[in-house]
GUTIVO-259277 format. One record per atom (N, C-alpha, C, O): residue in three letters; atom name; residue number from 1; chain; x, y negated, z. Coordinates in pm, 1 decimal. Atoms other than C-alpha are relative to their C-alpha. Layout:
residues N
  resn  name  resi  chain         X         Y         Z
   ALA    CA   NUM      A         X         Y         Z
...
end
This chain:
residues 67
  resn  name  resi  chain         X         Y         Z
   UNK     N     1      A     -64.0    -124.8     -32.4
   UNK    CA     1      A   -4182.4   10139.1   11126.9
   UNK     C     1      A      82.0      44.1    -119.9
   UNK     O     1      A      45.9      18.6    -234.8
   UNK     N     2      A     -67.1      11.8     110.1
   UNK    CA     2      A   -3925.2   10236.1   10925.0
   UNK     C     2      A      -3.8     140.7     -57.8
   UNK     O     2      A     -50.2     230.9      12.0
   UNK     N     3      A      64.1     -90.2      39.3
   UNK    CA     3      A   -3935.4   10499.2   10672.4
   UNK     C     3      A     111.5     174.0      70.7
   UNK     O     3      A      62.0     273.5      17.6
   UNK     N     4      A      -6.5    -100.6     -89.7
   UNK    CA     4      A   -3728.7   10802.4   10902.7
   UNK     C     4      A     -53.5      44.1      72.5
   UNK     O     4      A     -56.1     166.7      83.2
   UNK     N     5      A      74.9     -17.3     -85.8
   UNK    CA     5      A   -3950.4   10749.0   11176.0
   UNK     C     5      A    -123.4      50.5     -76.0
   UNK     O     5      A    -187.4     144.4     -28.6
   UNK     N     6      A     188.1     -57.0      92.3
   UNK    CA     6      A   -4294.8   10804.9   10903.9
   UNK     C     6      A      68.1     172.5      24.4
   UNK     O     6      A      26.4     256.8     103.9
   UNK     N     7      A     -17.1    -110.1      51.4
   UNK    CA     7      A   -4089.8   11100.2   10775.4
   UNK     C     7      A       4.3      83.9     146.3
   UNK     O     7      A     -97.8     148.1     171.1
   UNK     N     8      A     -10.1     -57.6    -105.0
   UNK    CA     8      A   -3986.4   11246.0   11107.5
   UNK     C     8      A    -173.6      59.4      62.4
   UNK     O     8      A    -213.7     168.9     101.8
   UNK     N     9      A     140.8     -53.0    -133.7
   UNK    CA     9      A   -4364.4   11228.6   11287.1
   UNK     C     9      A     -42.6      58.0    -111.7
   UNK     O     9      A     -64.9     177.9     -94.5
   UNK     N    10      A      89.0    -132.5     100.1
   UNK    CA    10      A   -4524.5   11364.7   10921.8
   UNK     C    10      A      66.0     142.4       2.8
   UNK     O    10      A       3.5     234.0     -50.7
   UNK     N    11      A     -91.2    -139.0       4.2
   UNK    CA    11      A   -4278.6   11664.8   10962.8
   UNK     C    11      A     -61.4      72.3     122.0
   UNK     O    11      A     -62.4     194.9     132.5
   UNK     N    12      A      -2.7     -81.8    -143.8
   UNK    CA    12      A   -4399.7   11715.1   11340.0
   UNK     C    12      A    -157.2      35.9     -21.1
   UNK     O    12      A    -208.6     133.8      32.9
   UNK     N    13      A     153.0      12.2      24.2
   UNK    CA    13      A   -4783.5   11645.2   11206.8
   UNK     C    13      A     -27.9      88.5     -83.3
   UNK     O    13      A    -144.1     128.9     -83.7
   UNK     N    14      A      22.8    -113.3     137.0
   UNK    CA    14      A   -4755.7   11893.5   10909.0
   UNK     C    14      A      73.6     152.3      90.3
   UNK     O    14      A       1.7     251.9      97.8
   UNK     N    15      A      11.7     -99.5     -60.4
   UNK    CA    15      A   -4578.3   12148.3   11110.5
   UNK     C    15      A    -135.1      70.7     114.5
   UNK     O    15      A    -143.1     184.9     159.9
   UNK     N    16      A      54.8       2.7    -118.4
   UNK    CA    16      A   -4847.6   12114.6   11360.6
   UNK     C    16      A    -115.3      86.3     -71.2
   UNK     O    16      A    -159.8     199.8     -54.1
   UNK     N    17      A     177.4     -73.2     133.3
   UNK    CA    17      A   -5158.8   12203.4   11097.6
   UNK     C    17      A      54.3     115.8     -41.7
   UNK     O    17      A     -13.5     218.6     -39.9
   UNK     N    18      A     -65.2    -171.8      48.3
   UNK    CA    18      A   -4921.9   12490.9   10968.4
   UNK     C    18      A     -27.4      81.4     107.0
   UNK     O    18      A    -116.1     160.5      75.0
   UNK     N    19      A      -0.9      -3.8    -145.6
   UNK    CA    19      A   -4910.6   12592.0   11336.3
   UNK     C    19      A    -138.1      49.2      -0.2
   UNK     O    19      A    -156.8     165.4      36.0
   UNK     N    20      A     152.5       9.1     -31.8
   UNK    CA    20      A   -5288.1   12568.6   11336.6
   UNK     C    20      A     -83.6      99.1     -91.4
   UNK     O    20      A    -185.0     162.3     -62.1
   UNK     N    21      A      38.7     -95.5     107.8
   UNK    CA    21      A   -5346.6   12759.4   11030.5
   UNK     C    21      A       2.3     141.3      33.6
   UNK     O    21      A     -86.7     226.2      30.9
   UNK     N    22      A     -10.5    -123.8      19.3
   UNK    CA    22      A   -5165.3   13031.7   11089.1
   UNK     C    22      A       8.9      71.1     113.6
   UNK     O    22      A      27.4     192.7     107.8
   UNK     N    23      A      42.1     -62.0    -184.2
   UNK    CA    23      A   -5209.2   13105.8   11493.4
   UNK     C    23      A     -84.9     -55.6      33.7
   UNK     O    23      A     -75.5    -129.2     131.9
   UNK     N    24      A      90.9      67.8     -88.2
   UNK    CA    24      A   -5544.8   13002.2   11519.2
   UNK     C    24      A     -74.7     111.7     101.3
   UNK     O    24      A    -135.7      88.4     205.6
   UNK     N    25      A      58.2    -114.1     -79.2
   UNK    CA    25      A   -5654.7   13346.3   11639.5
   UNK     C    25      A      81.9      -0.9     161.3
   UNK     O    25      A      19.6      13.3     266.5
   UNK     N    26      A     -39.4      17.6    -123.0
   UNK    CA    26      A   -5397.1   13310.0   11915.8
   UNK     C    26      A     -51.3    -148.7      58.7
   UNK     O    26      A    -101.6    -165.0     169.8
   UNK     N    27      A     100.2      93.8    -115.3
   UNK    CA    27      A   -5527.5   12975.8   12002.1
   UNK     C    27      A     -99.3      12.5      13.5
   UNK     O    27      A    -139.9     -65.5      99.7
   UNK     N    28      A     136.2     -30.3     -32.1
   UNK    CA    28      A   -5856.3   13094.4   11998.1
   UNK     C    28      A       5.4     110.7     128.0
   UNK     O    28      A     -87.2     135.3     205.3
   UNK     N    29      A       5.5    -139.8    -118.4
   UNK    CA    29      A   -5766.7   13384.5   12244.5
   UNK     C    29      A      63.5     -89.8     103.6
   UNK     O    29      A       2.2     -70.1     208.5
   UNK     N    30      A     -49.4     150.4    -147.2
   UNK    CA    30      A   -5556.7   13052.9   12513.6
   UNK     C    30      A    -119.0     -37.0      12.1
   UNK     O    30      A    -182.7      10.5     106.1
   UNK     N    31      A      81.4     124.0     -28.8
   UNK    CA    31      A   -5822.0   12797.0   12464.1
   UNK     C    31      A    -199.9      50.8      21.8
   UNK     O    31      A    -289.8     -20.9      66.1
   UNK     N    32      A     105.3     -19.1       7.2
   UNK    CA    32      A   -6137.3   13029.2   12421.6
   UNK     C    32      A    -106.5     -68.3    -137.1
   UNK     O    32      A     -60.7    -148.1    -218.9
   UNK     N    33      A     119.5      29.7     100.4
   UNK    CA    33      A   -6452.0   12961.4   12182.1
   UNK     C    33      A     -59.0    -126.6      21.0
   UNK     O    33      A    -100.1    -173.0     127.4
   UNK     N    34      A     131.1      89.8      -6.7
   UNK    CA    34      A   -6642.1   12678.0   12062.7
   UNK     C    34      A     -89.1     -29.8       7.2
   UNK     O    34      A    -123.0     -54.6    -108.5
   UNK     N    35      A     126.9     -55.9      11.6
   UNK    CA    35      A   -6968.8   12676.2   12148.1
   UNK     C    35      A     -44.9     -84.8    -137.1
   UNK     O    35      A     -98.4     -12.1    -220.8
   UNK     N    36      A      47.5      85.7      48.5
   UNK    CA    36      A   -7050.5   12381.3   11929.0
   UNK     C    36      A      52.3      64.0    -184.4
   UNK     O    36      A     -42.2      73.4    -262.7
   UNK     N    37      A     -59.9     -59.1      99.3
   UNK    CA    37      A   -6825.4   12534.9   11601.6
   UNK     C    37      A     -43.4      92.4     -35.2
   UNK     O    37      A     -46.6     116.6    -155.9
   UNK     N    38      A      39.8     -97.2      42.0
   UNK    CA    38      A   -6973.0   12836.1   11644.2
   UNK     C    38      A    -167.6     -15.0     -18.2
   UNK     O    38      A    -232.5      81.7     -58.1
   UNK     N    39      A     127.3      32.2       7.4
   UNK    CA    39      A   -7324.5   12676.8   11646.8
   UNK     C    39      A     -29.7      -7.9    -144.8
   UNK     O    39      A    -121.2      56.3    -196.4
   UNK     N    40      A     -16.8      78.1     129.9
   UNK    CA    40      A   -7240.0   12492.6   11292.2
   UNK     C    40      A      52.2      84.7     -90.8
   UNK     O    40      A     -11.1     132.9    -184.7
   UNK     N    41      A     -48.8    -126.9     123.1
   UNK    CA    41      A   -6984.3   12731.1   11112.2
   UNK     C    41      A     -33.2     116.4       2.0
   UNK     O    41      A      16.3     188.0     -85.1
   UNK     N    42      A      62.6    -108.0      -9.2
   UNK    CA    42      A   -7175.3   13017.5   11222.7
   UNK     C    42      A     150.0      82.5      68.0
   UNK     O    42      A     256.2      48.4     119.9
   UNK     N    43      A    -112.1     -80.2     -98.8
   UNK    CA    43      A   -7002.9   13340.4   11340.2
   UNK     C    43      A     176.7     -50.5     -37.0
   UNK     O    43      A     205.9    -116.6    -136.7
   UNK     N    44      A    -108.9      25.7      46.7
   UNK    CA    44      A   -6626.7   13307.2   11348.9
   UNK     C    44      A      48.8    -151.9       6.0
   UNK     O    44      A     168.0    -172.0     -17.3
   UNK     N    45      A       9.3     118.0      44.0
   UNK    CA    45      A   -6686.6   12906.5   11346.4
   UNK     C    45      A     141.7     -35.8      63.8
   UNK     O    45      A     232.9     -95.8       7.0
   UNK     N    46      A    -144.9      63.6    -125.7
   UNK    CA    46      A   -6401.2   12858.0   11669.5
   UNK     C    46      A     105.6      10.2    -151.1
   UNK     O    46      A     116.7     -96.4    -211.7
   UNK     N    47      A    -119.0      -1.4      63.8
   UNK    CA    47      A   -6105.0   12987.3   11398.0
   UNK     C    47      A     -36.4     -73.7    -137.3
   UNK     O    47      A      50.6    -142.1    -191.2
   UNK     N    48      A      17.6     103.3     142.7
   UNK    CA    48      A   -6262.8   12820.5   11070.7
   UNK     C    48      A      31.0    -167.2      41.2
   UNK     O    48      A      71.9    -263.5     -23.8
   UNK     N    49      A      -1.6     173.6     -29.3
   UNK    CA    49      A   -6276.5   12502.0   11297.9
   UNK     C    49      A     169.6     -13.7      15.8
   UNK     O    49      A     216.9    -118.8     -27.5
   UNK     N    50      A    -132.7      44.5     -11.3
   UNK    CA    50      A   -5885.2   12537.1   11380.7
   UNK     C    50      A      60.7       0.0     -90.9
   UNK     O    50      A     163.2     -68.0     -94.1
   UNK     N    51      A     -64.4      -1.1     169.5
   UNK    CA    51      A   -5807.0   12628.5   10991.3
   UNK     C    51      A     -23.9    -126.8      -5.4
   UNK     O    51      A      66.6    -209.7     -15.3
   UNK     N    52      A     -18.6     155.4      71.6
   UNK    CA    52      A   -5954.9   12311.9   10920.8
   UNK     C    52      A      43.3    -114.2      26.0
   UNK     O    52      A      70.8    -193.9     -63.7
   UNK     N    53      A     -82.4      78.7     -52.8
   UNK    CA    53      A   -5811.1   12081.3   11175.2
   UNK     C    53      A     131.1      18.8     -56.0
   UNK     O    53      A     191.8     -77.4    -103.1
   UNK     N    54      A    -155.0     -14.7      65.8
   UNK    CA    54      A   -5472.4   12239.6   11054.4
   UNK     C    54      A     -16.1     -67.2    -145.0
   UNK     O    54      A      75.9    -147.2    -162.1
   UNK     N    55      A      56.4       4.3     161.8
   UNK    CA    55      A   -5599.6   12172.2   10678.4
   UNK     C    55      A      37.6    -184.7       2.8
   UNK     O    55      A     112.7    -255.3     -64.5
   UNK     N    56      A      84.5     166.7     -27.3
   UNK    CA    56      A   -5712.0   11802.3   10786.9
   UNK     C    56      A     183.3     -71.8      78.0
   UNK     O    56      A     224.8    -186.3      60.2
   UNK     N    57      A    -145.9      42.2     -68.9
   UNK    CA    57      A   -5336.9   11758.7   10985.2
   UNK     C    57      A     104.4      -4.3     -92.6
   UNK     O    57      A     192.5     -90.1     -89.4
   UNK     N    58      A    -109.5      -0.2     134.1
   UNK    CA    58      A   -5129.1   11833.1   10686.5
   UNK     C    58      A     -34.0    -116.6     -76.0
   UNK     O    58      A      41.8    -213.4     -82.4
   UNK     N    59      A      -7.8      76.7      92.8
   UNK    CA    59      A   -5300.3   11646.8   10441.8
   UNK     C    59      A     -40.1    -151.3      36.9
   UNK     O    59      A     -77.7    -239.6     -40.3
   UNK     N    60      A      12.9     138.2     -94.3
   UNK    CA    60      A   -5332.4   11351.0   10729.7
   UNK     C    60      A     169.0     -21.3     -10.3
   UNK     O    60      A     201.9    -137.4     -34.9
   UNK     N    61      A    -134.8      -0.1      12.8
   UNK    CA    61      A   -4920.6   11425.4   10722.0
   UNK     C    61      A      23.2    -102.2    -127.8
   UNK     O    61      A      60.8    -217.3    -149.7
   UNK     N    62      A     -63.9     108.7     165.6
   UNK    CA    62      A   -4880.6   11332.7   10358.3
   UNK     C    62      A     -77.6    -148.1     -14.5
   UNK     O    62      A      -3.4    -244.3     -34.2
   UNK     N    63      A      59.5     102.9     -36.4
   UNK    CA    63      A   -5121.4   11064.1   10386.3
   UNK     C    63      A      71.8    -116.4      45.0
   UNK     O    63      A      75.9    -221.2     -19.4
   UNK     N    64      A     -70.2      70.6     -91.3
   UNK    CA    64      A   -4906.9   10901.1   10664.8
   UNK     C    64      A     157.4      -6.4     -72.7
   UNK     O    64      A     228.6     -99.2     -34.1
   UNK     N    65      A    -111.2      25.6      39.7
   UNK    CA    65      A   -4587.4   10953.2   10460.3
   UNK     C    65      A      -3.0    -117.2    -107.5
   UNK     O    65      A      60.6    -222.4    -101.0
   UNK     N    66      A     -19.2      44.9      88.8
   UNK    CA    66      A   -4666.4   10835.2   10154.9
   UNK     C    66      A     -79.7    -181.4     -17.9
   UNK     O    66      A     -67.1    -270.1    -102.3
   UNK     N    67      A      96.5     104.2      -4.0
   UNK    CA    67      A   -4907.5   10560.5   10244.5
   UNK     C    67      A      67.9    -177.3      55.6
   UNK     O    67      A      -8.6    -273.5      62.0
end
């Protein structure tokens, strides 16, 4: 794959975790609660779990660029 195509999908993969970061309260109010997230991260767990997927998507971005 050549290196436009890396750069291109890490751009769509890092926007995506930004995305995730910073409207997880609105996806938590679409998609509803985790039961399982909120079992583990305690109260609040649903939006800590979508911070960190966003968290985990970015630095999966650079990962995929640079790798």
């Amino acid at each position: 794959m050549g290196f436009f195509a890396r750069l291109f999908i890490s751009i769509l993969m890092f926007g995506g975790g930004v995305v995730s970061v910073k409207y997880s309260y609105q996806i938590v109010q679409m998609f509803g609660h985790a039961d399982l997230a909120e079992k583990y991260l305690g109260t609040a767990g649903t939006y800590t779990m979508w911070k960190l997927l966003g968290i985990a998507l970015m630095i999966g971005a650079i990962w995929y660029l640079f790798s």
